[in-house]
BAKOL-716320 format. One line per 8 residues: their letters; for each residue x, y, z of N, C-alpha, C. Coordinates in pm, whole numbers, plus 50000, padded with zeros to 5 digits. Layout:
REM residues N
A) X,Y,Z,X,Y,Z,X,Y,Z; ...
REM end
This chain:
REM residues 295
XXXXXXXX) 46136,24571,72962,46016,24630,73019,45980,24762,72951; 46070,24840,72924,46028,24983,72873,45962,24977,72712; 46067,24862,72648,45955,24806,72533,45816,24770,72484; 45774,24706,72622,45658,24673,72687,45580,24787,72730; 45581,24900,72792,45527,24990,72793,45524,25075,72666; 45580,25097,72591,45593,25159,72487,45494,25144,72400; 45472,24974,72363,45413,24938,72250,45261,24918,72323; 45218,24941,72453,45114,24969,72493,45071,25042,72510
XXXXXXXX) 45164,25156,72525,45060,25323,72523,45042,25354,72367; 45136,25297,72267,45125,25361,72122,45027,25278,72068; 45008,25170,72132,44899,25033,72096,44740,25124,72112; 44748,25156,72267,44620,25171,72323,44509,25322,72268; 44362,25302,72236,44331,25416,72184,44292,25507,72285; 44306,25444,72386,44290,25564,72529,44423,25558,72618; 44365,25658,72693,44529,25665,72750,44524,25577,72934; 44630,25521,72923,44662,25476,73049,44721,25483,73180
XXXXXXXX) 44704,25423,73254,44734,25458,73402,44867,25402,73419; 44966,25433,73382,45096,25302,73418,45169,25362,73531; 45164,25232,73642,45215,25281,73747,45360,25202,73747; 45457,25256,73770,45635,25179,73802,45596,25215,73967; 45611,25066,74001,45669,25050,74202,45811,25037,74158; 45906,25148,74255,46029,25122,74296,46031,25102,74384; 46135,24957,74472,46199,24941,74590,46315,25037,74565; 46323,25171,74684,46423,25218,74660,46532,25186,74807
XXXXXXXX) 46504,25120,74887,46601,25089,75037,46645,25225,75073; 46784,25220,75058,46828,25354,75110,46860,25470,74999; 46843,25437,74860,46876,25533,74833,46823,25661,74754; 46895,25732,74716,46828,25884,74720,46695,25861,74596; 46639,26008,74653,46530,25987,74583,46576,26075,74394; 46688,26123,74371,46784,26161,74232,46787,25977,74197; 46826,25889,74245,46854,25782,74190,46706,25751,74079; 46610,25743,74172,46444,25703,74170,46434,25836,74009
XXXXXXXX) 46486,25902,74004,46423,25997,73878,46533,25943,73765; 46691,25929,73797,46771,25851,73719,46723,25735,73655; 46619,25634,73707,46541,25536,73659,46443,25558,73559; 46365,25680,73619,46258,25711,73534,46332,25766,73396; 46401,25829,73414,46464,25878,73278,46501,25822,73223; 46566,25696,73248,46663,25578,73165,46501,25523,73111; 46403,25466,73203,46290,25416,73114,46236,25512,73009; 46187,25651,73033,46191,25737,72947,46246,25720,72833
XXXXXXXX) 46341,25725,72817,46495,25715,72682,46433,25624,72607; 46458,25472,72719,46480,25366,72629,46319,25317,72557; 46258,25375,72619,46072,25322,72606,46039,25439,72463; 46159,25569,72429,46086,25658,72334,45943,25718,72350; 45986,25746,72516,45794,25822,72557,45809,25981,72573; 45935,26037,72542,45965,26202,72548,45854,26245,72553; 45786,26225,72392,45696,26341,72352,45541,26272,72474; 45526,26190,72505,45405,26121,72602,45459,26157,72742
XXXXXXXX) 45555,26216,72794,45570,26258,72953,45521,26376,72961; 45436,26362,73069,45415,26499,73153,45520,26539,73293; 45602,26669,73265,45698,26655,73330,45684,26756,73417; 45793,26649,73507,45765,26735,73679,45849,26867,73701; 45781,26954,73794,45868,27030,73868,45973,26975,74025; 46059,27015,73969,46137,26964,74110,46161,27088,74206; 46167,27075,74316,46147,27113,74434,46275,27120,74483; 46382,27173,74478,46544,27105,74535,46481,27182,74689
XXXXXXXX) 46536,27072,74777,46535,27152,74917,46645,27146,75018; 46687,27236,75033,46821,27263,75101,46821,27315,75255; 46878,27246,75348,46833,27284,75495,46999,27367,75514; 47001,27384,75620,47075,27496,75719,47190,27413,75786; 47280,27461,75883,47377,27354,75959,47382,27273,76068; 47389,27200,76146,47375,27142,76294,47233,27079,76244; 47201,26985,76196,47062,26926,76171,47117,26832,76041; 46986,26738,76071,46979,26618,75977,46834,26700,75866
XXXXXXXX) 46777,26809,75913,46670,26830,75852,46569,26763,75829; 46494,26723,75928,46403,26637,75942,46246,26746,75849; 46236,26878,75861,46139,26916,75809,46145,26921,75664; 46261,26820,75587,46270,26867,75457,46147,26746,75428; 46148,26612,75470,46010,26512,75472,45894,26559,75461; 45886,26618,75600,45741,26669,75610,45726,26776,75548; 45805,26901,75510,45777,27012,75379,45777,26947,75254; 45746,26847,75216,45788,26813,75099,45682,26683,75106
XXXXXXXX) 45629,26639,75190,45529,26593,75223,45403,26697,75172; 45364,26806,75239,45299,26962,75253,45307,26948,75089; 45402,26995,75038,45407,27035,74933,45294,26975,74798; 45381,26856,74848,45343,26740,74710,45217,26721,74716; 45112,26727,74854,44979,26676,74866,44889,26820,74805; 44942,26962,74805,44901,27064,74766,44866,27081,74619; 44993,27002,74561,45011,27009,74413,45075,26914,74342; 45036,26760,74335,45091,26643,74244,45176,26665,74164
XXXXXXXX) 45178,26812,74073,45315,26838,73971,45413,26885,74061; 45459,26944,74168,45521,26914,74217,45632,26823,74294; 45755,26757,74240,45817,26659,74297,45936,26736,74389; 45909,26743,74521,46024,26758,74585,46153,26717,74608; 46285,26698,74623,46400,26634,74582,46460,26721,74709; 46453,26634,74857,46586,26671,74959,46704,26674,74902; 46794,26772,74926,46930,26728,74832,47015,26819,75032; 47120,26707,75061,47173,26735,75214,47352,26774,75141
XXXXXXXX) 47407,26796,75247,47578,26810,75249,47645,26749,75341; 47530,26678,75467,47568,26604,75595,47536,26682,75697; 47619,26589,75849,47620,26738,75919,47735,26855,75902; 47686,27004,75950,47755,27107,75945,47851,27150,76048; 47926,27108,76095,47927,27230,76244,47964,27357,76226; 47939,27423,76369,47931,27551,76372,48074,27599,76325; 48190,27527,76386,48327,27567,76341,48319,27603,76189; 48260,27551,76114,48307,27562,75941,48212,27615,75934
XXXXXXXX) 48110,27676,75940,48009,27802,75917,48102,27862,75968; 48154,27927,76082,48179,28011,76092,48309,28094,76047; 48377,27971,75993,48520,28001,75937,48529,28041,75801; 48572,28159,75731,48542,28229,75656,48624,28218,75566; 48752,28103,75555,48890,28055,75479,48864,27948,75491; 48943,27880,75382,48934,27722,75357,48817,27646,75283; 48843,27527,75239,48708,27497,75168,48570,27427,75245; 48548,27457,75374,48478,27399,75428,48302,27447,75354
XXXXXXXX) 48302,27567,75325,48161,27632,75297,48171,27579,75132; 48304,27596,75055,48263,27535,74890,48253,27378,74934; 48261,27332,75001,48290,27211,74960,48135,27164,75014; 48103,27209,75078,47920,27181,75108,47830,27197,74969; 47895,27315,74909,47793,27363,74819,47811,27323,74731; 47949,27217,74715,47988,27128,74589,47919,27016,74573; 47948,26968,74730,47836,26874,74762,47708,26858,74736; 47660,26969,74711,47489,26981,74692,47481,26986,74549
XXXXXXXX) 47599,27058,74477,47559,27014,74326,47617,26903,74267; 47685,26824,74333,47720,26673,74274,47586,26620,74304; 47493,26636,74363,47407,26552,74416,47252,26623,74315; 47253,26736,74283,47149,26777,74219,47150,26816,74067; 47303,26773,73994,47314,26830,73814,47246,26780,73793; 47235,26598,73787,47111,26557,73712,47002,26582,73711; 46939,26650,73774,46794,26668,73741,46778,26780,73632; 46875,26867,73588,46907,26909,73474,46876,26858,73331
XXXXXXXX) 46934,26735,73330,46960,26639,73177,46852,26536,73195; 46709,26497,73301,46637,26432,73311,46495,26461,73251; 46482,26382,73118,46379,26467,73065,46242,26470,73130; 46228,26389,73201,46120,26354,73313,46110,26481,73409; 46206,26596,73373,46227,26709,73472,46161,26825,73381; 46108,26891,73374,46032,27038,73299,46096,27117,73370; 46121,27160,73496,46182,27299,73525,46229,27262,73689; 46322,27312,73762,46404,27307,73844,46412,27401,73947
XXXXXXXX) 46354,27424,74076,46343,27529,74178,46389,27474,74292; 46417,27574,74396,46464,27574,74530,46414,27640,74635; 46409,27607,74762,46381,27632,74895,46481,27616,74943; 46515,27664,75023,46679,27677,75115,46653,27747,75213; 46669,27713,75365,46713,27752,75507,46833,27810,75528; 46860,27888,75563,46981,27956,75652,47069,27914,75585; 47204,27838,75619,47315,27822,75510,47310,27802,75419; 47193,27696,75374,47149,27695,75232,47115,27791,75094
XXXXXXXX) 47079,27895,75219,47070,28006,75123,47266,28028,75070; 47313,28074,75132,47471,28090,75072,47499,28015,74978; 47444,27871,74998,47488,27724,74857,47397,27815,74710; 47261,27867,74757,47207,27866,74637,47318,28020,74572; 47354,28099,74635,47427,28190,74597,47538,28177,74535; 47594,28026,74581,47743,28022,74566,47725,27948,74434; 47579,27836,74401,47559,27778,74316,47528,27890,74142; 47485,27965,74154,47439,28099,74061,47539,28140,74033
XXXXXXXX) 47677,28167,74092,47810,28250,74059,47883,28160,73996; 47881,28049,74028,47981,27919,74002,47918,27863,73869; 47798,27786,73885,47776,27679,73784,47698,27723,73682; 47767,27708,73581,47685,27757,73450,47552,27647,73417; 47566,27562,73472,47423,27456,73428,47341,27541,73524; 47359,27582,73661,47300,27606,73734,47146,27730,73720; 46979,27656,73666,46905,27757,73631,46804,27728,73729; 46723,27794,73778,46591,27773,73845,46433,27831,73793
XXXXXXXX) 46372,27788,73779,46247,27859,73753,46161,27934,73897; 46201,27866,73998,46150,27956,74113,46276,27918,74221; 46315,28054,74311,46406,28053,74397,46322,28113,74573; 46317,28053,74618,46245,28075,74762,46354,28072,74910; 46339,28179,74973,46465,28149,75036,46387,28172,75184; 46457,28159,75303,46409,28133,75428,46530,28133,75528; 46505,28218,75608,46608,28240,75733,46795,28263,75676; 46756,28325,75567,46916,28364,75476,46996,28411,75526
XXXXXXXX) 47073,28378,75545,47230,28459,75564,47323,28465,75467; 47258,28468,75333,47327,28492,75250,47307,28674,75216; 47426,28719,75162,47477,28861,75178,47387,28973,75143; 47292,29061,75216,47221,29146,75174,47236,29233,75016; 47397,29247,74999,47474,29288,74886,47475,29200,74800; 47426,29096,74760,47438,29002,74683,47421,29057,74520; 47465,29012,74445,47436,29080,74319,47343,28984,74207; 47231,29029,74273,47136,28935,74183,47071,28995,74040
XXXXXXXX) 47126,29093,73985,47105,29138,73899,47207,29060,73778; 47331,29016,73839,47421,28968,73777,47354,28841,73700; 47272,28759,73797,47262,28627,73767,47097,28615,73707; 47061,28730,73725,46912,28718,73652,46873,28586,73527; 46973,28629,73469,46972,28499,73313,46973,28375,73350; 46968,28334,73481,46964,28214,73535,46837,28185,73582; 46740,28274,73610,46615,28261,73702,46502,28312,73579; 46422,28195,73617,46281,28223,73520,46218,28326,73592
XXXXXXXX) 46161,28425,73491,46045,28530,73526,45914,28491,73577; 45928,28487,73711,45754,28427,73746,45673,28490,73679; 45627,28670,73651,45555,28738,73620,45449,28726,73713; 45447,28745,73852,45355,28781,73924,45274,28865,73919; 45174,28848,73931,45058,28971,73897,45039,29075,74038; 45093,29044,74131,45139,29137,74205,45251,29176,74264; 45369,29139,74177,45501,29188,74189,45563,29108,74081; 45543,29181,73982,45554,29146,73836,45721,29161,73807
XXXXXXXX) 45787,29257,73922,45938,29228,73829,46042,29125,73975; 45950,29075,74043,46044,28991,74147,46067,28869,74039; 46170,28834,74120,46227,28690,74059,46275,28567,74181; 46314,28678,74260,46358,28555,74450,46236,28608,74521; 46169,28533,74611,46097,28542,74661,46187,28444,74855; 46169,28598,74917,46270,28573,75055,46190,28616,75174; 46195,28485,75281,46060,28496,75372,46199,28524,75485; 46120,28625,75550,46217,28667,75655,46092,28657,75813
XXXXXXXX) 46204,28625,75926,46137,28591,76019,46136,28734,76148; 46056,28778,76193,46062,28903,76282,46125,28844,76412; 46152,28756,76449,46231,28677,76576,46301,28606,76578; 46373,28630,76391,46482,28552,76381,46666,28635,76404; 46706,28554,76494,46838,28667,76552,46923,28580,76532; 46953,28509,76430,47039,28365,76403,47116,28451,76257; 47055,28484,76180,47114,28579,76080,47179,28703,76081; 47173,28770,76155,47229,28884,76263,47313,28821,76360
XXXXXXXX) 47352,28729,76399,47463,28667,76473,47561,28622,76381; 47481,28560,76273,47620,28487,76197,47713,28629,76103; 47612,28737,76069,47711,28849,76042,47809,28920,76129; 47750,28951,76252,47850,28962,76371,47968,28839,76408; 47954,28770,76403,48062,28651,76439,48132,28655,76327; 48137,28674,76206,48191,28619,76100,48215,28646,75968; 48292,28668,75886,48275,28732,75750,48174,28650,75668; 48108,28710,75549,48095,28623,75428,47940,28608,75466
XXXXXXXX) 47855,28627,75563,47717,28617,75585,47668,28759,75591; 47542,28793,75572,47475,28876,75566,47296,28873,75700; 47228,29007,75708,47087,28977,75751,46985,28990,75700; 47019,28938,75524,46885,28929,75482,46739,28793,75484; 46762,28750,75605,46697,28691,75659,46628,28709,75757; 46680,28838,75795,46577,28943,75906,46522,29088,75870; 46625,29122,75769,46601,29276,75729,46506,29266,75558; 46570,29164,75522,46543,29112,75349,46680,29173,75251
XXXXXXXX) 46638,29197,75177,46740,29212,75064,46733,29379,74992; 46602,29396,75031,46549,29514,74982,46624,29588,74858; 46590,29459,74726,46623,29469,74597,46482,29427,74524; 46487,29552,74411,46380,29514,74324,46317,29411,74230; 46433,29333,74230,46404,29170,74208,46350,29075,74319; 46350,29117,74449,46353,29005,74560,46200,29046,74617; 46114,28971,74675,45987,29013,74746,46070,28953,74849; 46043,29061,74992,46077,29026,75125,45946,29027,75146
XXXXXXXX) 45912,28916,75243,45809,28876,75283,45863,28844,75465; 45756,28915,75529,45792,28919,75667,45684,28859,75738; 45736,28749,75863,45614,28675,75915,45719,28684,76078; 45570,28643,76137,45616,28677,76332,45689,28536,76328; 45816,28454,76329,45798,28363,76302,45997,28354,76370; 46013,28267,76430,46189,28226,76448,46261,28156,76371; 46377,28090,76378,46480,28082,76305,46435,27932,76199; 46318,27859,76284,46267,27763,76233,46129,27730,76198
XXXXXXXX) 46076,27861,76255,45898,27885,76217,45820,27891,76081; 45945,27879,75978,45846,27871,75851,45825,27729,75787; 45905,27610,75909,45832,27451,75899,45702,27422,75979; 45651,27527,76030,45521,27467,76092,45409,27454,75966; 45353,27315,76027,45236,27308,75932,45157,27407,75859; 45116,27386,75769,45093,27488,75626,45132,27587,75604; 45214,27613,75655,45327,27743,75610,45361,27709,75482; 45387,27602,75458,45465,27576,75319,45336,27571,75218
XXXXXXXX) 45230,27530,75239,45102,27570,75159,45024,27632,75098; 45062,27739,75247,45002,27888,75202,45055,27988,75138; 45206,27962,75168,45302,28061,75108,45398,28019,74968; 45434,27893,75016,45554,27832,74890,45494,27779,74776; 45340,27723,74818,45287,27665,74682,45251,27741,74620; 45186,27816,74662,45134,27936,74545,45290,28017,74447; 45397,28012,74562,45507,28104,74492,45596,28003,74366; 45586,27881,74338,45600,27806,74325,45512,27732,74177
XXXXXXXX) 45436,27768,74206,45318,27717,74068,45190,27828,74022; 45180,27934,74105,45071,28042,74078,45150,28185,74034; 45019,28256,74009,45103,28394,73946,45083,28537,74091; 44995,28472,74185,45002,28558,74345,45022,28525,74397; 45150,28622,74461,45209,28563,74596,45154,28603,74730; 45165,28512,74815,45079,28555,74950,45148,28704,75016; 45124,28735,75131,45130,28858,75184,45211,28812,75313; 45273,28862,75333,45340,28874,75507,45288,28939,75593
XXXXXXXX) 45348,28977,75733,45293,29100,75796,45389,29253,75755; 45293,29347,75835,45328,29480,75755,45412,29547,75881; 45343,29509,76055,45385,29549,76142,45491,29475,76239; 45562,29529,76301,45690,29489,76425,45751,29414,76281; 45810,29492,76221,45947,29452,76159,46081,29499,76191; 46078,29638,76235,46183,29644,76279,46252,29584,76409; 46381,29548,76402,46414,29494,76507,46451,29627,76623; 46492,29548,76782,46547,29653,76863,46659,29707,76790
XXXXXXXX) 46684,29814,76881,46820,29932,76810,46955,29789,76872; 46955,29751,76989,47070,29689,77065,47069,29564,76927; 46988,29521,76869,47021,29416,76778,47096,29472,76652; 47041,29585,76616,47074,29628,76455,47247,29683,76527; 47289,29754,76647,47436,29749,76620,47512,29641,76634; 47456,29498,76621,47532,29397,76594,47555,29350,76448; 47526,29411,76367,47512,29422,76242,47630,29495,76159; 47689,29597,76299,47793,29696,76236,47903,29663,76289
XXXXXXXX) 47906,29576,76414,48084,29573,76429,48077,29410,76423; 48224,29357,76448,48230,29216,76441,48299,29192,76554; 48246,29070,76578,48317,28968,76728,48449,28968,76733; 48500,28901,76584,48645,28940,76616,48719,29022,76642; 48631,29151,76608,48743,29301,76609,48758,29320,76730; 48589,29303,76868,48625,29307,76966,48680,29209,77063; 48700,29130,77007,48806,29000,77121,48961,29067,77108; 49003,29126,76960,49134,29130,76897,49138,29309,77014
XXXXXXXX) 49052,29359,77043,49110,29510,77129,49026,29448,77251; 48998,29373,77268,48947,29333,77389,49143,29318,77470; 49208,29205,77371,49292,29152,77380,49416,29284,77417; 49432,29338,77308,49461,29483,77314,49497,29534,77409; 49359,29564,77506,49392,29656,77598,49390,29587,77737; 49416,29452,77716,49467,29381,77852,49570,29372,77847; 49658,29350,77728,49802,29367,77694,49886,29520,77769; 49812,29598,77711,49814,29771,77753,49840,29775,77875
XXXXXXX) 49732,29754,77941,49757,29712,78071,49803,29650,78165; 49881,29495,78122,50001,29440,78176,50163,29524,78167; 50132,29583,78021,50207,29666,78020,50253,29758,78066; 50183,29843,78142,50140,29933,78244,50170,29925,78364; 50155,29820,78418,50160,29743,78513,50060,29757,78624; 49874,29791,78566,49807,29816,78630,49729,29681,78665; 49838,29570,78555,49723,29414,78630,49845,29351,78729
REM end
């Protein structure tokens, strides 16, 4: 078949419409671009593809991520060069988010790049970006330190708990220069939610997370972008339209709000101590006190 296409586009003096139907049943939509590329190869149409942007989209823990469909739905109808690519790790539970030893957090984020190298080596692929929710953000972090294939041309992040301290200066050589014409030296572009208290919990409970998903990153590479919005408010309809497509394929990025960003004071000192320290003198001074013999 790819023979057959070949000797008809090099045949034809205009250009054609060739459509491939895949039955794909259950499986992923990386398989469905693995195809196209193998026809690619074997058909010798390199220099005749117009090639896609991929979209990697990465959801958060406790969820099947049902809005990665419909964002990626949003997306694709905004902008045809756009190909979105769900890429999952399963479900999460809260136990292994929150456990800060062991391989439960690499082994998610291993998961996500066994499932997304190829779109790397697919010549049917032009350039490679991400969207990531809440834990996801940590995979794309953990993915930048770790994998040397690992490059993006646009990085978009959402409800992060990945580490305010992050050292993204380190990994710059990995991330294409949007050159925004109104924030010409960003390179991450990080939507933070004013009623999101899910990122500020997971730093209090736990090592290894951060609240730049409520506070931002407030690094000169990163646009924090702030919207009235909760831990799951940046899947409502055209959110992803107004904000991700443009960041994504244009050279202006949309605007957030300017006011009620700061959070209450009772939230920001959860930011400075940790759960465990106070269970461990919680513990402490009930001990003290058996000791005592005032219980």
């Amino acid at each position: 078949m790819a023979e057959v296409i070949r000797t008809l586009l090099l045949a034809s003096p205009n250009a054609l419409d060739v459509q491939i139907w895949i039955w794909l049943g259950n499986k992923r939509e990386t398989e469905a671009l693995t195809f196209l590329s193998e026809i690619t190869e074997r058909a010798k149409l390199e220099p005749l593809v117009v090639r896609s942007h991929a979209v990697v989209l990465i959801h958060g823990i406790r969820t099947a991520a049902g809005w990665r469909e419909r964002i990626g739905n949003e997306i694709e109808q905004a902008d045809p060069t756009l190909t979105p690519i769900p890429v999952g790790y399963e479900f999460f539970d809260v136990l292994r988010f929150l456990t800060p030893i062991g391989p439960g957090r690499r082994k998610a984020a291993e998961t996500v790049w066994a499932k997304m190298k190829s779109l790397y080596d697919n010549p049917n692929i032009g350039g490679v970006s991400v969207i990531a929710h809440s834990f996801g953000t940590w995979i794309v972090g953990y993915l930048l330190v770790n994998k040397k294939k690992a490059r993006f041309r646009r990085i978009i992040l959402c409800g992060a708990v990945l580490d305010g301290r992050f050292d993204w200066e380190s990994v710059t050589d990995k991330i294409d220069h949007p050159n925004f014409e109104n924030a010409p030296n960003t390179r991450i572009v990080n939507d933070c939610g004013t009623q999101d208290i899910w990122p500020i919990f997971a730093k209090f409970m736990t090592w290894g997370y951060g609240v730049s998903g409520r506070w931002g990153f407030q690094n000169a590479l990163v646009r924090d972008r702030f919207h009235n919005v909760d831990h799951g408010g940046f899947f409502k309809a055209g959110f992803a339209k107004e904000h991700w497509v443009p960041a994504l394929t244009g050279t202006v990025l949309s605007k957030g709000i300017s006011e009620g960003i700061d959070p209450p004071s009772w939230i920001s000192i959860l930011t400075i101590v940790k759960l465990p320290y106070l269970i461990v003198a919680a513990v402490l001074v009930w001990l003290l006190f058996i000791a005592r013999g005032f219980l």
